[in-house]
Each structure stands twice: as structure tokens, then as C-alpha cells.
C-alpha positions in Angstrom: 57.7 96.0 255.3 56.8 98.9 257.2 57.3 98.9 260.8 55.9 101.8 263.1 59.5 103.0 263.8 59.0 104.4 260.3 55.5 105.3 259.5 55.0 107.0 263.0 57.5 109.2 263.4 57.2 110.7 259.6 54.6 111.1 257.4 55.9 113.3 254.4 52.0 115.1 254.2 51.7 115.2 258.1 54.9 116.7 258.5 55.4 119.2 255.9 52.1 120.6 257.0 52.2 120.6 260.6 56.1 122.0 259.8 63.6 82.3 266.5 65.3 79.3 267.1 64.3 76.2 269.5 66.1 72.7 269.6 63.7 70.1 269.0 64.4 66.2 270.5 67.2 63.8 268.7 65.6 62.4 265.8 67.5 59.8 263.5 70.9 60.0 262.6 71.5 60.3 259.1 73.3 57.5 257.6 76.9 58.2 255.6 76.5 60.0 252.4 76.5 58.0 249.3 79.2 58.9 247.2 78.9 56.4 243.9 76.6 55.9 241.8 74.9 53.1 240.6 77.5 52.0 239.1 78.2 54.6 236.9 81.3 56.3 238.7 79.0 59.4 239.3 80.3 61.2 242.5 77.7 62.5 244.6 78.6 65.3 246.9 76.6 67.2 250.1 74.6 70.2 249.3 75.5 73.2 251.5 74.0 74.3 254.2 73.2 77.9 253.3 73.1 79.5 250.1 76.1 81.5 251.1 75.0 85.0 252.0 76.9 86.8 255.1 73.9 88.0 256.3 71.9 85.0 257.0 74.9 82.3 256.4 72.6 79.2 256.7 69.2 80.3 255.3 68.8 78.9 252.1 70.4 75.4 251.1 72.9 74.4 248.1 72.6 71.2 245.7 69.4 72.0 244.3 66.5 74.3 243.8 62.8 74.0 245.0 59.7 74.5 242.7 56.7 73.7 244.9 55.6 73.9 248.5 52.6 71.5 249.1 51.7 71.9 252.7 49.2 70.1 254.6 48.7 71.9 257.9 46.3 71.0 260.9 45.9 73.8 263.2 44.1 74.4 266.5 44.1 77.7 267.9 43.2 77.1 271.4 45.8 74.7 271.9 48.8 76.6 269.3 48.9 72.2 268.1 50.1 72.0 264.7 50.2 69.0 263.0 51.7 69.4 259.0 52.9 67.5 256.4 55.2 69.4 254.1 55.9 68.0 250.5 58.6 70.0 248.3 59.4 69.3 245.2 62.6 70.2 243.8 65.6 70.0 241.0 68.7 68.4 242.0 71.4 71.2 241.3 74.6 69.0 241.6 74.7 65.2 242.0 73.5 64.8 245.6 74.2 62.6 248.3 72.8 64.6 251.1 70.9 67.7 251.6 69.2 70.2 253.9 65.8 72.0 254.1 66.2 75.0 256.8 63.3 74.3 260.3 64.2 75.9 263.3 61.3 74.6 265.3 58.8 71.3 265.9 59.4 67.8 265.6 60.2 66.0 262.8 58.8 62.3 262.4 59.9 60.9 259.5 61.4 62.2 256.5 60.4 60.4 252.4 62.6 61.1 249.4 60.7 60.0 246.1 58.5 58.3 248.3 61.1 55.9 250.2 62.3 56.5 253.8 64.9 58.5 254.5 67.7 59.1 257.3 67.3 62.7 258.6 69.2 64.2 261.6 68.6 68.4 263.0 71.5 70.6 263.5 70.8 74.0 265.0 68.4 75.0 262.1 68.8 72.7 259.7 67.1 69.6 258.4 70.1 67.1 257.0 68.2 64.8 254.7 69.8 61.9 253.1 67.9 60.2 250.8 68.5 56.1 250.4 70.3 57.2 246.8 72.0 59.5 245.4 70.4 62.2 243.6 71.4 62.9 239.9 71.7 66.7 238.5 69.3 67.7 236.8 66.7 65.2 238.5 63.4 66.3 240.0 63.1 64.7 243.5 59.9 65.2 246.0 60.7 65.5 249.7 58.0 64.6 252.2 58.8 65.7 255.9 55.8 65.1 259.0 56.3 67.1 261.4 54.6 68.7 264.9 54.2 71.3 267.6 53.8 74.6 268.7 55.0 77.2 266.4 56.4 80.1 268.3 57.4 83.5 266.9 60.9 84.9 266.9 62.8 88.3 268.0 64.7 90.5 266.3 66.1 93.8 267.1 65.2 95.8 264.6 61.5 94.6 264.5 59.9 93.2 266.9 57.9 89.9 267.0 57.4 87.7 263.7 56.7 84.3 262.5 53.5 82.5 263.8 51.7 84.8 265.8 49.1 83.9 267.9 46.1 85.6 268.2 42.2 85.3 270.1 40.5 82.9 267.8 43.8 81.9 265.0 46.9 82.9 264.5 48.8 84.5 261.5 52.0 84.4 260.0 54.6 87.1 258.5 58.2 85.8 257.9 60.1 88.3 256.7 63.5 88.0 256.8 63.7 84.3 258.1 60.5 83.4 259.9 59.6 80.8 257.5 61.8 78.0 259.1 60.2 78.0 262.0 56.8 76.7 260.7 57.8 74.5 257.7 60.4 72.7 255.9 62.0 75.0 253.1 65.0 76.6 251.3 64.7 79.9 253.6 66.5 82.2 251.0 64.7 85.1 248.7 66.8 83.2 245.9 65.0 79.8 246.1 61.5 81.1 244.8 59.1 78.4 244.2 55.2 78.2 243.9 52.9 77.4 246.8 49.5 74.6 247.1 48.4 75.1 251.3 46.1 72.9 252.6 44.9 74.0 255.9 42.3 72.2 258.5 41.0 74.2 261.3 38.2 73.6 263.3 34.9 74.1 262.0 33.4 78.4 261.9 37.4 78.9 261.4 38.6 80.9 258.0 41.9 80.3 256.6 43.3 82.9 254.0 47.0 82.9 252.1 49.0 84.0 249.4 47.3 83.7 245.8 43.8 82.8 245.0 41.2 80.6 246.8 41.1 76.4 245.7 38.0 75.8 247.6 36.8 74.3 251.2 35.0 71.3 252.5 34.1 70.5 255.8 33.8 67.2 257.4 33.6 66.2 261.3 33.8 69.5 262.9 36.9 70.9 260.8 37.1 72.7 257.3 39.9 72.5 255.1 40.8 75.4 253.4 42.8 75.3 249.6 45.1 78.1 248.3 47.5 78.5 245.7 50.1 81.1 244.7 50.8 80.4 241.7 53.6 83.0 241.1 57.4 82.2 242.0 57.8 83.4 245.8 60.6 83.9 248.3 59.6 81.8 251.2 59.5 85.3 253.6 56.6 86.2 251.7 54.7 82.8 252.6 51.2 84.0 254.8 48.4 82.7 256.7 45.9 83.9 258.7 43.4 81.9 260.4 40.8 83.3 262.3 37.0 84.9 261.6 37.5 87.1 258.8 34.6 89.8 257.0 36.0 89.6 253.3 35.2 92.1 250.3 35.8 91.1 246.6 36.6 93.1 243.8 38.6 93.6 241.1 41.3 96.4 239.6 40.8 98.9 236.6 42.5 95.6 234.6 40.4 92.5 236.1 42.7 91.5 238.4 41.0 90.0 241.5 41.3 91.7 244.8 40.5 90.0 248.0 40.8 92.0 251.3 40.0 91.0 254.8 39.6 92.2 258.6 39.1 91.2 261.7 35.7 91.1 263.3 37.1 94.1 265.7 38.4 95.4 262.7 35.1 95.7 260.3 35.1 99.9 260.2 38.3 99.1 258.3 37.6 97.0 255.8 35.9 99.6 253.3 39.1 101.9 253.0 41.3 99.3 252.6 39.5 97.2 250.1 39.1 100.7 248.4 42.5 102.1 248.0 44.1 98.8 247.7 42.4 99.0 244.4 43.1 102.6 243.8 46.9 102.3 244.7 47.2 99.0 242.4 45.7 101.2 239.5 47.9 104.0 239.8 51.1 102.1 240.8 50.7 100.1 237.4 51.2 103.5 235.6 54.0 104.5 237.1 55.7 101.0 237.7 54.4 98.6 235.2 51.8 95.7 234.5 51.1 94.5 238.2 53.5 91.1 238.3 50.6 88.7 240.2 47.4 87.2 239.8 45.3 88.8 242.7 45.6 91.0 245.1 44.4 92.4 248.4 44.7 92.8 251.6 44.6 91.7 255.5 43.9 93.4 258.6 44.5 90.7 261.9 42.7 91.5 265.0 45.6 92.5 267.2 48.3 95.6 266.8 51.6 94.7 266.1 54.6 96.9 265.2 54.7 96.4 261.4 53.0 95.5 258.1 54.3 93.2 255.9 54.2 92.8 252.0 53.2 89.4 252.3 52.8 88.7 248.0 49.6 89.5 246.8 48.0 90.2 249.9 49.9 92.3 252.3 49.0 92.1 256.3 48.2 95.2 257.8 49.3 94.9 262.2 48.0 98.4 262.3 45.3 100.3 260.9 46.6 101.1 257.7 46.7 105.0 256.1 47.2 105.1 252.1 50.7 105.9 252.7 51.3 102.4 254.4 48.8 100.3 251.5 50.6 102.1 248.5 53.7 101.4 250.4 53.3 97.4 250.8 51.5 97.4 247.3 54.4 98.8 245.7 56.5 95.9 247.0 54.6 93.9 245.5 56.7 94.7 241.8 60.1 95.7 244.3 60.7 93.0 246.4 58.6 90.2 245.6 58.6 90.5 242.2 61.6 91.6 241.8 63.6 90.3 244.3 67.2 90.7 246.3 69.7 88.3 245.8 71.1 89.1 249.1 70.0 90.6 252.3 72.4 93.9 252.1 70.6 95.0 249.1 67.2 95.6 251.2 67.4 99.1 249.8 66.0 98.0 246.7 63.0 96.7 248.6 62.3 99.6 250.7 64.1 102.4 249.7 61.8 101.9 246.8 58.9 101.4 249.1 59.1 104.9 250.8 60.0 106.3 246.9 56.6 105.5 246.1 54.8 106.9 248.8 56.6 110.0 248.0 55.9 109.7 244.7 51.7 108.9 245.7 51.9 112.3 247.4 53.7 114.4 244.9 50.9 112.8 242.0 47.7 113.0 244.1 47.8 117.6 245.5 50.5 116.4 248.2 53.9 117.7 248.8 56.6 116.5 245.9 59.4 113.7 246.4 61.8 116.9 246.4 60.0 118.6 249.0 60.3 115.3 251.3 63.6 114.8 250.4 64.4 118.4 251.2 62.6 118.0 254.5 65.3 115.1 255.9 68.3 116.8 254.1 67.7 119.5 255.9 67.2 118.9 259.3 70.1 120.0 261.5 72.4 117.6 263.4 70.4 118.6 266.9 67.5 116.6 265.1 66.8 113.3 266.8 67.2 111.5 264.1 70.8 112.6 262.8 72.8 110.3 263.6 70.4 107.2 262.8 70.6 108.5 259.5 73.9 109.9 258.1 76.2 107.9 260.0 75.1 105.0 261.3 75.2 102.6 258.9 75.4 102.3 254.9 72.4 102.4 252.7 73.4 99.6 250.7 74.7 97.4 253.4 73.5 98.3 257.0 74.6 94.7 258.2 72.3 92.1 259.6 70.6 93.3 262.8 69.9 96.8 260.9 67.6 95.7 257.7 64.2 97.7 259.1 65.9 100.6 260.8 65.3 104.2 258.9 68.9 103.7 256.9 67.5 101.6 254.2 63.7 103.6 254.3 64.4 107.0 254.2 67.7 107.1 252.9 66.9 104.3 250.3 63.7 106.5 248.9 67.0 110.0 249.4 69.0 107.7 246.8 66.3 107.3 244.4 65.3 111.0 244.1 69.2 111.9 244.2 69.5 109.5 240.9 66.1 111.1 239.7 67.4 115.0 239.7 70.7 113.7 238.2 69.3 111.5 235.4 65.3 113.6 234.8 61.9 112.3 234.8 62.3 110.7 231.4 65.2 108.4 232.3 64.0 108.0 235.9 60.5 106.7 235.3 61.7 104.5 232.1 64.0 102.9 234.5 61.4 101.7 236.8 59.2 100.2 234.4 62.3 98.6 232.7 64.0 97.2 235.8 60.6 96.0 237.3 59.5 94.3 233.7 63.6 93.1 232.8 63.9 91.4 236.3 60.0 90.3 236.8 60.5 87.3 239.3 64.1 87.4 239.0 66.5 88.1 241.8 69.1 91.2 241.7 71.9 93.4 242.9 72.4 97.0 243.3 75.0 96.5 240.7 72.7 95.3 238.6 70.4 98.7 239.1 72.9 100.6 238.8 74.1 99.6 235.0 70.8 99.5 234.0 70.2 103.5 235.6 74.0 103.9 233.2 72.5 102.6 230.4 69.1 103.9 230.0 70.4 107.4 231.0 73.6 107.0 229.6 75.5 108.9 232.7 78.3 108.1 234.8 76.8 107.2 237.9 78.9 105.3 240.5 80.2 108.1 242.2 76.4 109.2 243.1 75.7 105.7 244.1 79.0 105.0 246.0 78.3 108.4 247.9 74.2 107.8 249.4 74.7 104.0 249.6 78.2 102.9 250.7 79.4 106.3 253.0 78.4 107.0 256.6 78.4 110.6 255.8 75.9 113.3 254.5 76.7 113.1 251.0 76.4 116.3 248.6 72.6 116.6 247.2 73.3 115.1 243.4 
């Protein structure tokens, strides 16, 4: 992600050289959990709630572990009316006798388990499903929940607006960090990564695009139904729509992957640049980080201005007109962050400290100024700088605490961290390590302790000390 409160303010190049939850209606109680089984003495437990991270307590859900989103969605813009049909299928984790899918918003109707009706009850945000029988370990299950209304985005402190977004002729989603329980049915956690099938009807003259690559459209009676599929593991706050008129541009990457990049109709003088260096950021990011980790790529530009961009997987959304330090920043989440993802929410660094790393990085290998001289820049600046405080001591790097994920901490500091670890270990440890990490943990979920015993053993230093200092202090730590 890269919200304005970021990009605005600094620009490494630019700088150097100029010096949501709503209650919906009672629905069914649940009926008591089951705990035999058939006969077997199996005892059958509830899943939790949440997967257990302090963060975001009840995002994510215990007992079992989703594979597939299938989700049928019938939109109309003018009147924000959804209409959806969510089918997940999923592994039983423990033996079950209830469980819970995380919605904050719209109506639920009736809730299936392997194709029989279920009992089904709302608390606050979650969905408390018990199926008619227990469900094994180990078994796959399907869940199928109908549900309806007017999806409505959520507020957050540190970022504005997110979740279903409304806009002149559609609407589009971004989700991240929980924004995708308020439009369907899921496990809301980065942990729970599952593929995606979406199956969207709009009204005829209506595009629909998404995550992953295109599965065809018909039309019938005034309404097209779109078909997409990601096909890659993904956290559920990288889920994306956007449904509107759209001018696309096809292509493809020095390596054949497909690109597929998108804007607005008030957005056409766009398209060109960021079809363009979408492809040329993939191209060079791949040297430096890896084999890009998905099968397309792309990008999206929606009609109206809001305060961030979002690294929505494979295709980012663009709520501003992008610059190439904003495309090779949400490209390069695409191998840290939704490739290789966080286990828990503190850890955000990982995502975007190694997002603003890369634009530094862009700069210093295309005639710009060099990640030193941008690190230099903010270590530098006196404490009558604006920005002092924000920076040094509010928070910690590697734990900035809920309300603080997309404030400058985790950004500019993150990206201070990385070149800190760079200078101590050299180029030749430093850029093995990101190719390493980003191939080791490809669709995986990690720690910062994780990162930091691989940055140990591939450069075969001592390095808490640097790492305790620029990710768990509230203090300007010494250089490296």
C-alpha cells in the first residue's frame, strides 16, 4: 500500500534535487454444538473465532483452513444492491462442531454445509456456522452462504476510506487490512490464503476486472457476467474488483507473463505510462528480487482520487495517478507481501519497509540518487523537522500497534532498516538475501524472526543487536 501521507510528502528524486462494521438483522440461532461423533467417541470441538493475532483478535477463524473462494456476485451500481452467493471450500483443521467465517456487513439468508442446511447465528463480525454434523479433521467440507445488501466502506485512522467503494458508473474494492469481511464470507487473516473463481453480473455495457486472469463473459437479458480466477494462494486483503467502463491494454513481460492494465474513461491519458512501466518495473524487479511469483500482471486506475494505492495481487489499484515510484512500489509487493506474506499484522515492515527499499533501490539503478543518499536524507534531518517525532519516537518499526500500520514508521523507517542491514552485511549478502527469502518463503507466511536468521545465516553476522535497535526502539538508533 501506498497512501498519499507517504508518497506526497517525499519523493527520494524530488527531494534530493529540489534540496467497518454494521449489525445486520437476527438471523437463525445456531443450534447446540455437536460434540460426538457418529458413534465413534470422536469429540468435536468449536473453532475459534480469530486466528489469534493481537492486532486484529477476530479476523481470521480456527478449526480449519480455506482453499477456494467461489463467489457469485450480482451488482448494480445505481442502486449499491448486491446480491452474492459465496461458496468456500475448506479442510477441517480439528474435529469440528461449529465454526465461523468473518462478515461484518449484509444479510445472511441461509447458510449450506456439504450441501445440507445449516443453523447459522451473527455476532459482531462473525458468522457462527454449525453444520447439521460434525466435521472430521482432515475432511474437506464446502460452505455455501446467500447473502445481501449494500456494501459500505470502512474508516480507519491511519488511511482513510477502504472496502467497497462506490464510484459514478461501478464501484471497486481494496481490503487491506480487513475490508474483506465486509463484502463476503471468509477467513479474514493474511494466514488463511486460498485461491479465488469470481463470478460477477452487472448490467449490460458494465466491465468487471479482478485478481488473476480473465475466464470469459456472456451476456443474457440486459446483464453480463464476468469470470476470473486467481489461481495463486492469496490473503483475502488482496481480493479486488472493479466494475465500471474500463479502456484496457494487453501485453506481456520480457518473460511472457501476461499484463493487463486498465483506466478509467477520465483516466485514458494514463493508461500508456502505466501499462508501460508496469512492464518495465516487473522486468527489472525480477533481477533484483527473483522469478515474479504470479501468473499475470497489471494494473488499475479507478475514476475517482482516493488517498492510497493498493497492491491488490497481480493487479494493483492505482486511487491516484501513479508516478514509477508508486508502480515499482505496489509491483514490488507483489513478491513482499503477497507473495511472501506476514503472519501477523506487527510485522507490516516486511511488507512496506521493503516496498519503499525498492523504490530506493529503482532510483539508485536507473541515474537517480542511491538508497544511501535517501537514507542519509531522513537520518539527517534535524529534530525541528516536521517529521521528527513521527519517525524516531513514535512507535516501533516492527510493531507500531494496530491503528499505526500505514503511518511513515513502518515506510520510511522499514526501507532505513533494510539499508542499515545492507551497509553492515554488503551487496553480496544483501541482494542474495532477497532473492533467497522471496524464493524460500514463495506463498508462505513469515516473521521478522524468521528474516532475521536467514540475514544471520546467509551473511554469517551477528545481527540482533542491529535489528533490535531500528525495529523495537523509539529512539534514533546509531547508523549500522
Amino acid at each position: 500500500m501506498q497512501p498519499r501521507i507517504r508518497s506526497a510528502p517525499f519523493t527520494v528524486a524530488a527531494t534530493l534535487t529540489a534540496t467497518a462494521c454494521l449489525l445486520t438483522p437476527a438471523v437463525p440461532a445456531a443450534a447446540a454444538a455437536p460434540t460426538q461423533g457418529h458413534g465413534h467417541g470422536h469429540r468435536f470441538t468449536p473453532g475459534a473465532p480469530g486466528v489469534g493475532d493481537r492486532y486484529f483478535p477476530l479476523e481470521g477463524n480456527g478449526g480449519y483452513d480455506v482453499r477456494h473462494y467461489d463467489l457469485a456476485l450480482d451488482y448494480t451500481p445505481a442502486s449499491n444492491a448486491l446480491v452474492a452467493t459465496a461458496r468456500v471450500t475448506a479442510r477441517a483443521t480439528q474435529n469440528l462442531s461449529r465454526f465461523d467465517l468473518d462478515l461484518k456487513q449484509l444479510t445472511v439468508s441461509s447458510v449450506r454445509v456439504n450441501g445440507r442446511a445449516a443453523a447459522f447465528t451473527r455476532k459482531g463480525q462473525e458468522l457462527v456456522v454449525t453444520p447439521p454434523v460434525g466435521l472430521r479433521k482432515g475432511a474437506r467440507f464446502t460452505v455455501t452462504v446467500a447473502y445481501a445488501g449494500s456494501p459500505q466502506p470502512v474508516q480507519r485512522p491511519d488511511l482513510g476510506r477502504f472496502g467497497w467503494i462506490r464510484t459514478p458508473d461501478g464501484a471497486y474494492v481494496v481490503c487491506e487490512p480487513d475490508g474483506a469481511s465486509t463484502w463476503f464470507p471468509s477467513s479474514d487473516h493474511p494466514t488463511d490464503k486460498a485461491t479465488y473463481t469470481y463470478r460477477v453480473t452487472v448490467p449490460k455495457g458494465t466491465q468487471v476486472l479482478a485478481n488473476g486472469e480473465p475466464g470469459g463473459e456472456t451476456t443474457r437479458g440486459g446483464k453480463s457476467t464476468f469470470v476470473w480466477h486467481e489461481r495463486s494462494p492469496m490473503a483475502s486483503y488482496l481480493a479486488m474488483l472493479a466494475i465500471g467502463k474500463y479502456t484496457v491494454q494487453k501485453g506481456r513481460t520480457r518473460h511472457g507473463t501476461p499484463v493487463i492494465s486498465a483506466v478509467a474513461p477520465n483516466r485514458a491519458d494514463e493508461l500508456k505510462i502505466i501499462h508501460e512501466k508496469t512492464i518495465q518495473a516487473v522486468d527489472w524487479e525480477e533481477k533484483v528480487f527473483g522469478e515474479y511469483p504470479f501468473t499475470s500482471v497489471g494494473g488499475i486506475r479507478v475514476g475517482v482520487d482516493v488517498a492510497f494505492s493498493l497492491e491488490t495481487q497481480s493487479r494493483p489499484i492505482y486511487g491516484y495517478e501513479p508516478d514509477t515510484a508508486t508502480i515499482v512500489h505496489e509491483l514490488s509487493h507483489q513478491w513482499f507481501g503477497n507473495s511472501v506474506s506476514v503472519r501477523r499484522w506487527q510485522d507490516i515492515w516486511l511488507n512496506e519497509g521493503f516496498a519503499t527499499y525498492a523504490e530506493w533501490l529503482w532510483d539508485e539503478q536507473h541515474s537517480g540518487p542511491t538508497a544511501k543518499s535517501a537514507f542519509d536524507f531522513l537520518y539527517e534531518r534535524p529534530e525541528s523537522w516536521s517529521s521528527y517525532k513521527e519517525l524516531w519516537l513514535a512507535r516501533k518499526t516492527g510493531d507500531p500497534g494496530p491503528n499505526e500500520l500505514f503511518t511513515i514508521t513502518p515506510y520510511w523507517r522499514g526501507g532505513m532498516t533494510l539499508h542499515a542491514l545492507r551497509e553492515r552485511i554488503g551487496d553480496r549478502a544483501f541482494f542474495a538475501l532477497l532473492k533467497v527469502w522471496t524464493r524460500t518463503h514463495r506463498n508462505g507466511n513469515v516473521t521478522t524472526e524468521q528474516f532475521i536468521a536467514l540475514a544471520e545465516r546467509i551473511s554469517h553476522k551477528q545481527l540482533d543487536g542491529l535489528f533490535h535497535a531500528w525495529l523495537y526502539t523509539k529512539t534514533k538508533p546509531t547508523k549500522w
